[in-house]
C-alpha positions as CSV (number, residue, x, y, z in Angstrom):
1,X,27.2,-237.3,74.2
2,X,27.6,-239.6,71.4
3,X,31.5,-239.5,70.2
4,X,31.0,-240.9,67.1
5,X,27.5,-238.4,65.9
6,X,29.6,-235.2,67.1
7,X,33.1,-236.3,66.4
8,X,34.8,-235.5,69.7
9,X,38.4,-236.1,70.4
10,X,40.5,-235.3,73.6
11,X,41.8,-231.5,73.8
12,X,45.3,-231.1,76.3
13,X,43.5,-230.7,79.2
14,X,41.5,-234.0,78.7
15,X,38.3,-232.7,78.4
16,X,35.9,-233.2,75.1
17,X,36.2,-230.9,71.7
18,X,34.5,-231.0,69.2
19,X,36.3,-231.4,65.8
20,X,35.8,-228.3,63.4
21,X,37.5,-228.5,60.2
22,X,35.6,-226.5,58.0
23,X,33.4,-223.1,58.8
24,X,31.1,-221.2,56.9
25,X,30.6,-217.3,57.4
26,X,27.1,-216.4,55.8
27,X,27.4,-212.4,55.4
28,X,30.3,-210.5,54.1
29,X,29.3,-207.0,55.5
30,X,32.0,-205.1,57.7
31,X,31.7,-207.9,60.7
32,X,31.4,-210.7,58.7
33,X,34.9,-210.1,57.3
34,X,35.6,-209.1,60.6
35,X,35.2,-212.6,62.0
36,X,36.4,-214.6,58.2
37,X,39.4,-212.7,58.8
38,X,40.1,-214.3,62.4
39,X,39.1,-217.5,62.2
40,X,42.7,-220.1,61.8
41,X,44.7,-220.3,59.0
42,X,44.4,-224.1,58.8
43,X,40.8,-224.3,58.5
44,X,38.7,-224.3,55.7
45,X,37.0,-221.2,55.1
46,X,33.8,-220.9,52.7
47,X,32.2,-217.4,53.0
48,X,28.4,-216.7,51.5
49,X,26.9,-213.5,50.4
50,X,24.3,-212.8,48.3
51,X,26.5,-210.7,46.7
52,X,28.4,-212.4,44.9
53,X,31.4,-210.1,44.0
54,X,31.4,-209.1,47.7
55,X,32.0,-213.0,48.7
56,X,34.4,-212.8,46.8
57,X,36.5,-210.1,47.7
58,X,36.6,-211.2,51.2
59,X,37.5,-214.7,50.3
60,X,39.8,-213.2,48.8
61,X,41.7,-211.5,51.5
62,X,41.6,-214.2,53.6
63,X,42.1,-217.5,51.4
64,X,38.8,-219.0,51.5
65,X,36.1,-220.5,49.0
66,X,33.0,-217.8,48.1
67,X,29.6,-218.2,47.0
68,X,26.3,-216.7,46.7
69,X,24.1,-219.9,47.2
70,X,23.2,-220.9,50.6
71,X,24.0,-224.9,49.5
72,X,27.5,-224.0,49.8
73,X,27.1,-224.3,53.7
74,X,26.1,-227.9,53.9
75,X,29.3,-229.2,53.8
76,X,30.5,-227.1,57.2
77,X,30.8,-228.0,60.5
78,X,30.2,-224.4,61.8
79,X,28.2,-221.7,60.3
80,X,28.1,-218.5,61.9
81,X,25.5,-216.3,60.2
82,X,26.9,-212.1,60.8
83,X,23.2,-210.9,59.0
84,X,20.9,-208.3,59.3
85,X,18.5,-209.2,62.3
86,X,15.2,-209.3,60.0
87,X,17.1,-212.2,57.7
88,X,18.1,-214.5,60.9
89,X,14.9,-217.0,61.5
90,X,14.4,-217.0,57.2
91,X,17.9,-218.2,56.9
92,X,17.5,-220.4,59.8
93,X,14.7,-222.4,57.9
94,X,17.0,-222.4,54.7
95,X,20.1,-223.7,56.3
96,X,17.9,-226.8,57.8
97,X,17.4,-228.2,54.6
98,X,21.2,-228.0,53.6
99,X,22.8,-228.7,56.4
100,X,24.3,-232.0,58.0
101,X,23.6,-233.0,61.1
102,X,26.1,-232.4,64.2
103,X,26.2,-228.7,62.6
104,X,26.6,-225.9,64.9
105,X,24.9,-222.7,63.4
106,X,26.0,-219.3,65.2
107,X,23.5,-216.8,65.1
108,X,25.8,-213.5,65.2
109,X,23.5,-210.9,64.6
110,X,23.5,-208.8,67.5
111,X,19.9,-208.1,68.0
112,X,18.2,-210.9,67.1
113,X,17.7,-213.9,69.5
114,X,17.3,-217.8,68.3
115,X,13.4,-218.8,68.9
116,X,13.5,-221.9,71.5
117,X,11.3,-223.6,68.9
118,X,13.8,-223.8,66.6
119,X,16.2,-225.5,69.0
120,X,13.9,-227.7,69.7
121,X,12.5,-229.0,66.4
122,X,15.9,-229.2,64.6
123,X,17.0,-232.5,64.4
124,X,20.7,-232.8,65.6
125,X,22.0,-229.4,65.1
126,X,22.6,-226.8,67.5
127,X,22.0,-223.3,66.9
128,X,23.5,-221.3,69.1
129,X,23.3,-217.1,69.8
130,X,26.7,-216.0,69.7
131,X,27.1,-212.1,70.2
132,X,30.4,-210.0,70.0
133,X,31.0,-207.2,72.3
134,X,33.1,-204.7,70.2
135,X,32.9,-202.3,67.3
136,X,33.9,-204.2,63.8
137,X,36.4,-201.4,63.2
138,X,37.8,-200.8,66.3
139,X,38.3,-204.6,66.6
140,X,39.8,-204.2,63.0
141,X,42.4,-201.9,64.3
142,X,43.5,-204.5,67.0
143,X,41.0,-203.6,70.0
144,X,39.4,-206.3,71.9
145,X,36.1,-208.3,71.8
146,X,34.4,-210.1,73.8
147,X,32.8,-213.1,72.2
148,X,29.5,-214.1,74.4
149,X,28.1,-217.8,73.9
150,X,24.8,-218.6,75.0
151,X,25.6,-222.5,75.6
152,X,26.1,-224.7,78.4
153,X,27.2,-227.3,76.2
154,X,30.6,-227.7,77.1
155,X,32.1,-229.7,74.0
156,X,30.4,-227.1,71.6
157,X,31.3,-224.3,73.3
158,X,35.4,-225.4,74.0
159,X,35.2,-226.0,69.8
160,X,33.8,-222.7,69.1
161,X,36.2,-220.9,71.9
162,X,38.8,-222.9,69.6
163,X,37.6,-221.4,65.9
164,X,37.6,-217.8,67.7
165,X,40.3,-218.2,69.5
166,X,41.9,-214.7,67.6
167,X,39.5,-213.0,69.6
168,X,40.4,-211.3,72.8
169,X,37.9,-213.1,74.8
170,X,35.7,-216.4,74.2
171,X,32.7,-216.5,77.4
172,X,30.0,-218.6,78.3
173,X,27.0,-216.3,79.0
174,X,23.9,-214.7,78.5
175,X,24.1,-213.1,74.8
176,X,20.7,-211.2,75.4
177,X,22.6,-208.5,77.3
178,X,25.4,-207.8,74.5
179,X,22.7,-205.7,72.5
180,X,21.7,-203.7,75.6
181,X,26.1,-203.4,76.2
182,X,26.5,-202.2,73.0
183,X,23.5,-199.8,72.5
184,X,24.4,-198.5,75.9
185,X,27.9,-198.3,75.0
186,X,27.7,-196.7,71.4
187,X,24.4,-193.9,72.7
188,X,26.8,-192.6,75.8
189,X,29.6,-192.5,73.5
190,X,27.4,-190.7,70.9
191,X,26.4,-188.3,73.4
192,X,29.5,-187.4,74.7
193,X,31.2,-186.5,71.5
194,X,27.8,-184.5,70.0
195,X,28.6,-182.4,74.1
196,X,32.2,-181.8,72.9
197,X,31.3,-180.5,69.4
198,X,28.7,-178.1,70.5
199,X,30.5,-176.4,73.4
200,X,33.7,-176.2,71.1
201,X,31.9,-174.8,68.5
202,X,30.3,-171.8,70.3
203,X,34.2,-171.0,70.8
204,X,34.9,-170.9,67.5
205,X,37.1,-174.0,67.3
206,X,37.9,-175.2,63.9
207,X,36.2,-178.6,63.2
208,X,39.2,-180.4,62.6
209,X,40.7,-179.7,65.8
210,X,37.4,-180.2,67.3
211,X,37.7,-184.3,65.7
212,X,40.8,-184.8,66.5
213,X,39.8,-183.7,70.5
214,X,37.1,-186.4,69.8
215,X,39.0,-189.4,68.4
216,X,42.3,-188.7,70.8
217,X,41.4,-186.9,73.8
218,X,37.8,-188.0,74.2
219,X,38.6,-191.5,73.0
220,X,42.3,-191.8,74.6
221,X,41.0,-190.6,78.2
222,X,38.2,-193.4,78.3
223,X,40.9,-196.2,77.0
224,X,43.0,-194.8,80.1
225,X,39.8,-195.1,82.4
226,X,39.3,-198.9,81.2
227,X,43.2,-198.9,81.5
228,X,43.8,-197.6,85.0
229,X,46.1,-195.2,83.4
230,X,44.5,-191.9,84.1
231,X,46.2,-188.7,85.8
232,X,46.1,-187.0,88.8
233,X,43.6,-184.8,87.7
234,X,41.4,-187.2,85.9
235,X,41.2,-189.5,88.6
236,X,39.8,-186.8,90.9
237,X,37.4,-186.4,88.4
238,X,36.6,-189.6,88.6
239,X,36.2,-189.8,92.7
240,X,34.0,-186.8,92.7
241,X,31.9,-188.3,90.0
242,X,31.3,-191.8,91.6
243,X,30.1,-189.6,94.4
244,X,27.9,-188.1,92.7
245,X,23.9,-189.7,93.1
């Protein structure tokens, strides 16, 4: 690795990281705060919407520059794109012609997946899928995250492990299975809570009580599970449904 072309310096443990001093968060939708809102105080924050009063608003809140024009990126030395999956490889192609080299571009978008091509034939930047396992309000009200990195560049990785360092968890890893994770995660859950509705309802349950059994029962008794914090009874439950084919 050339030192001087990625600007590396020593971290404690003597290994190589990579010097981010400024990040750029294209998207200002309910996980692109998310992720503006967690990245260090010290650094310089630019956040990009096309929406230009949205931008705002988050910069805002967490002390950072705002734009709507995509040139406001070149000056960054991360740029983690938190877009709709459709926008990803279009924004890809913009971002080349704005941005310097030695850049490391996240792509955050959950479903969408970084065309080897595109590694390949971009000078020296690296763009890199980066996927979050969590829900953006959950993780707003203090759950954890998992933050998958598809790299096995050490240096790039330990500097972006460093910018989300807020987040519960920072893993090298295969991002492709955080979209089956989460679409797993969010149909069961789905499922489960639709179940609980309909057999309340045929006992005449008022629908507030019916939510709350959702969002504190429902919802407590699987943070317990995840926990290994359940009861007596619920862990019986458990046993005899592990058994089960």
């Amino acid at each position: 690795m050339n030192a001087k072309r990625y600007r590396v310096r020593k971290n404690l443990l003597g290994g190589l990281l990579m010097e981010v001093k400024s990040v750029a968060v294209i998207g200002a939708g309910r996980m692109g705060s998310l992720i503006a809102s967690k990245l260090p105080t010290e650094m310089k924050k630019i956040v990009i919407d096309k929406d230009r009063d949205k931008a705002r608003e988050v910069a805002e809140q967490v002390e950072a520059e705002y734009s709507d024009k995509i040139e406001m990126a070149a000056a960054a030395d991360m740029i983690m794109m938190v877009l709709p999956t459709p926008t990803i490889k279009e924004m890809v192609g913009k971002l080349m012609d704005v941005v310097k080299d030695g850049t490391t571009i996240l792509n955050m978008a959950t479903t969408a997946q970084i065309e080897p091509a595109m590694v390949l034939n971009n000078r020296d930047i690296a763009i890199i899928d980066t996927k979050i396992i969590g829900h953006a309000k959950e993780i707003f009200r203090g759950e954890p995250a998992i933050i998958v990195v598809n790299t096995a560049d050490e240096a790039r990785f330990a500097a972006i492990a460093n910018v989300l360092k807020k987040f519960y968890k920072v893993v090298q890893g295969d991002s492709s299975l955080v979209e089956t994770i989460n679409s797993l995660a969010s149909s069961e859950g789905i499922k489960a809570a639709v179940a609980i509705r309909k057999k309340l309802q045929t006992l005449n349950v008022d629908n507030d009580w019916i939510n709350v059994a959702i969002r504190t029962v429902c919802a407590g008794t699987m943070k317990a599970f995840t926990e290994d914090d359940l009861g007596h009874f619920a862990r019986e439950l458990v046993k005899k449904l592990e058994q089960e084919d």
